[in-house]
C-alpha positions as CSV (number, residue, x, y, z in Angstrom):
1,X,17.5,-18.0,5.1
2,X,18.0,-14.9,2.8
3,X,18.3,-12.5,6.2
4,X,18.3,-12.3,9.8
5,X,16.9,-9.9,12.6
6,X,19.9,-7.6,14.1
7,X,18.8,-7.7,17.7
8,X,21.1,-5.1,18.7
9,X,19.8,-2.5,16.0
10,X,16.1,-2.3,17.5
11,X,13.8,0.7,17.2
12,X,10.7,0.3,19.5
13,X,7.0,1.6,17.3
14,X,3.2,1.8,19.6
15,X,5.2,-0.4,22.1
16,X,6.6,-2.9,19.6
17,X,10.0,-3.9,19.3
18,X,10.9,-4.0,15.9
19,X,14.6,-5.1,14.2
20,X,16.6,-3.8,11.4
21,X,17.3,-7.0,9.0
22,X,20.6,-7.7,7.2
23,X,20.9,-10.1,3.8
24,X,22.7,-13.2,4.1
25,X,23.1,-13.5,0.4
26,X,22.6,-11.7,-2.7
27,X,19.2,-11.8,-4.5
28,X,17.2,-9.2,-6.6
29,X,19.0,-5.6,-6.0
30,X,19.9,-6.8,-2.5
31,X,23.5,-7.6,-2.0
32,X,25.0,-9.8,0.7
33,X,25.1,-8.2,4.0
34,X,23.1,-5.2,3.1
35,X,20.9,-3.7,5.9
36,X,17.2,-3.2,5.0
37,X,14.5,-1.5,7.2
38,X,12.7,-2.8,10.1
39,X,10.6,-6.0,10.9
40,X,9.1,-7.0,14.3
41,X,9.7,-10.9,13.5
42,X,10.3,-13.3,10.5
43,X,6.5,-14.0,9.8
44,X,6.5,-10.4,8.6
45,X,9.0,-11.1,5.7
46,X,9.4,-14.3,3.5
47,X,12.1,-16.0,3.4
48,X,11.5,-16.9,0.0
49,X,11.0,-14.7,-3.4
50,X,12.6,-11.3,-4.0
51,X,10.3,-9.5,-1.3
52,X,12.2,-6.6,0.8
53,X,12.1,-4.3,3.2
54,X,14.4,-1.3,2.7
55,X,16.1,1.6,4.4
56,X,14.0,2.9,6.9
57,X,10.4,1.0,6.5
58,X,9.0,-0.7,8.6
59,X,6.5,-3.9,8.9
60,X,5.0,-5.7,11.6
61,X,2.2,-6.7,13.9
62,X,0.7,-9.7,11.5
63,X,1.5,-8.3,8.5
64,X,3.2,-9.8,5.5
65,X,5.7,-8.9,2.5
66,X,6.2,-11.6,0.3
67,X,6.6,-12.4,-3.2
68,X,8.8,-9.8,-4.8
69,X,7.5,-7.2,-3.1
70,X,8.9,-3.9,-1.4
71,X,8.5,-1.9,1.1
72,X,11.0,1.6,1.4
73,X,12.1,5.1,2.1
74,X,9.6,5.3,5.0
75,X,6.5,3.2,4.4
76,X,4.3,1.2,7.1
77,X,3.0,-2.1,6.8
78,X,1.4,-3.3,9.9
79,X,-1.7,-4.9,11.2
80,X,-3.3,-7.7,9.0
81,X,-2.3,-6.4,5.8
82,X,-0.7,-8.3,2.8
83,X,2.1,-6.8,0.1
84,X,3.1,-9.5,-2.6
85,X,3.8,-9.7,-5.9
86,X,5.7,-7.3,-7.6
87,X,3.6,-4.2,-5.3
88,X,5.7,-1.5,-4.1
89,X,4.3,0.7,-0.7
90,X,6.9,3.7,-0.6
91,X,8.0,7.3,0.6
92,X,5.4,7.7,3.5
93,X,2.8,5.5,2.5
94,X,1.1,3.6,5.2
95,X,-1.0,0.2,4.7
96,X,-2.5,-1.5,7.1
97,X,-5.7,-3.3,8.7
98,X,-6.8,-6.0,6.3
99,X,-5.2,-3.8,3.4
100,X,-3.7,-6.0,0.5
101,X,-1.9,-4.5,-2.3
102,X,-0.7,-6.7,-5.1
103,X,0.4,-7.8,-8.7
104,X,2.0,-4.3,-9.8
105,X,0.4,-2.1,-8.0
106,X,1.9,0.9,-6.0
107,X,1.3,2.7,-2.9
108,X,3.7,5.8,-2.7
109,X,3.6,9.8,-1.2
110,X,1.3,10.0,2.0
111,X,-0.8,7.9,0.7
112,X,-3.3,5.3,3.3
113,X,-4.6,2.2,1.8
114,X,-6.4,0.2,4.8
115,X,-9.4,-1.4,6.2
116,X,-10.6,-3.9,3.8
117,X,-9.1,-2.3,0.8
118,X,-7.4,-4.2,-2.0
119,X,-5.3,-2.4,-4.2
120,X,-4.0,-4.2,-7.5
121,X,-2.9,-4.9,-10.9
122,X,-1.6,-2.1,-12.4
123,X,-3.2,0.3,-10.0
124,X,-1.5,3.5,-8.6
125,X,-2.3,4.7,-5.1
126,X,-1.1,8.8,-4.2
127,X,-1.6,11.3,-1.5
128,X,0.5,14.2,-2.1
129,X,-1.4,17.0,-0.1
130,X,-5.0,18.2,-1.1
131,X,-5.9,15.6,-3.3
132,X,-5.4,11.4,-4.1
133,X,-5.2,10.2,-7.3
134,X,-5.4,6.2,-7.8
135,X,-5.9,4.2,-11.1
136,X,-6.2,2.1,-13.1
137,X,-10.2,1.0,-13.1
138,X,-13.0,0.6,-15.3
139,X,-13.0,-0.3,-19.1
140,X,-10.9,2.7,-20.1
141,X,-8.4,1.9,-17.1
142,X,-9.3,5.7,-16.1
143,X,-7.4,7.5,-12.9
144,X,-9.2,9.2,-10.7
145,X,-8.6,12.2,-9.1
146,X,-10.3,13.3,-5.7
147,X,-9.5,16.2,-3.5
148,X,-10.0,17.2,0.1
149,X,-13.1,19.0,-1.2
150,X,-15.1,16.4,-2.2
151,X,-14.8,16.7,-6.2
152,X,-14.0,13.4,-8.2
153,X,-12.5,13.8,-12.1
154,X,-12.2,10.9,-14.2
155,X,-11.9,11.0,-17.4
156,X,-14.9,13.4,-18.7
157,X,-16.5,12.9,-14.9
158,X,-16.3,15.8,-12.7
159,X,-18.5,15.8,-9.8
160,X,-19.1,15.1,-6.1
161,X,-18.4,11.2,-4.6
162,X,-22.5,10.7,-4.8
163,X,-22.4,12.0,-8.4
164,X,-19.6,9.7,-9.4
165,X,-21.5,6.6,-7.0
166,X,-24.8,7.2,-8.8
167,X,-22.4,7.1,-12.1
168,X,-20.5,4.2,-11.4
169,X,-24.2,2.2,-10.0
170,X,-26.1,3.3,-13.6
171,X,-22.9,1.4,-15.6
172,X,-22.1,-1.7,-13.7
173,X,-24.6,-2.0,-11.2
174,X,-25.0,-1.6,-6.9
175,X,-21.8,-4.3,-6.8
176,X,-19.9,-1.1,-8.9
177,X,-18.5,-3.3,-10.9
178,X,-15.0,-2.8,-11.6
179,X,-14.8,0.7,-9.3
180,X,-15.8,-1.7,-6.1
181,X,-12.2,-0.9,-4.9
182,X,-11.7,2.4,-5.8
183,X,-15.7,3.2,-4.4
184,X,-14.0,2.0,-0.9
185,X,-10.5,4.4,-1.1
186,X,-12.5,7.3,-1.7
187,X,-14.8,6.4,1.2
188,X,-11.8,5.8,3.0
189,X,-10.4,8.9,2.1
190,X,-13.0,11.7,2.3
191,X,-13.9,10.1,5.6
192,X,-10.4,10.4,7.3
193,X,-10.2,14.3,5.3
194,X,-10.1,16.2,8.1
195,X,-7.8,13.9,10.3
């Protein structure tokens, strides 16, 4: 065991009990009987790896940190969703539903990666106010940046989401190639605009 739940350090979340976890040894930048953030029960954290929750984050329902993964300042992981390899979800960053972020990517600001989203590699996931900007996709490993207002630049792109869809559909086909993920964020995104 590289931790264990402190039942009387407890925060309750939507009804959910959830319990601040201390290190039993030393591992990665954790030292021994450092506190981390907050996890509703042991299937939410692995046991094995370098994976960690930090300061005030939180993760439960059935989701899963695992890997060398972490969670911290004030992220969310809850639902379904999965965080492993070396991904970071940070600041206010929330992830959740069937949500997996992975390999080196990073979810960070106010950013919301959920649904069926998969964010990975070396991809960048931000919400800092009016706009998102995510990356790294397509041949050029292009970031994109969207706003509130429904513009979308990338690279020598600027235009509405349909532009950049009919864009995207003309290069790598209806599947979208290797923008599937970022096609689904934006929807995500512009949907939940006015939330």
């Amino acid at each position: 065991m590289k931790y264990e739940l402190i039942i009387n350090d407890s925060i309750t979340v939507n009804n959910i009990n959830l319990f601040r976890i201390k290190a039993l040894k030393s591992f990665s930048n954790v030292g021994v009987n450092e506190l981390g953030g907050y996890i509703q029960s042991e299937k939410n954290l692995s046991n094995t790896g370098n994976a960690w929750v930090y300061d005030n984050a939180r993760v439960y329902g059935d989701a899963q940190v695992y890997g060398n993964a972490r969670v911290y300042s004030n992220a969310w992981v809850y639902g379904d969703a999965r965080v492993y390899g070396n991904a970071q979800v940070y600041d206010n960053a929330r992830v959740y539903d069937n949500a997996r972020v992975y390999g080196d990517a990073q979810v960070y600001g106010n950013a919301r990666v959920y649904s069926n989203a998969w964010v990975y590699g070396n991809a960048w996931v931000s919400f800092q106010g009016e706009f998102i900007t995510i990356g790294q996709f397509g041949d050029n490993c292009r970031y994109l940046t969207i706003s509130k207002k429904d513009i979308i630049n990338a690279g020598c792109f600027s235009g509405n989401f349909s532009d950049f869809k009919n864009a995207v559909t003309n290069k790598y086909g209806s599947d979208y190639g290797a923008y599937k993920n970022a096609i689904i964020i934006i929807e995500n995104y512009l949907n939940k605009k006015n939330d």
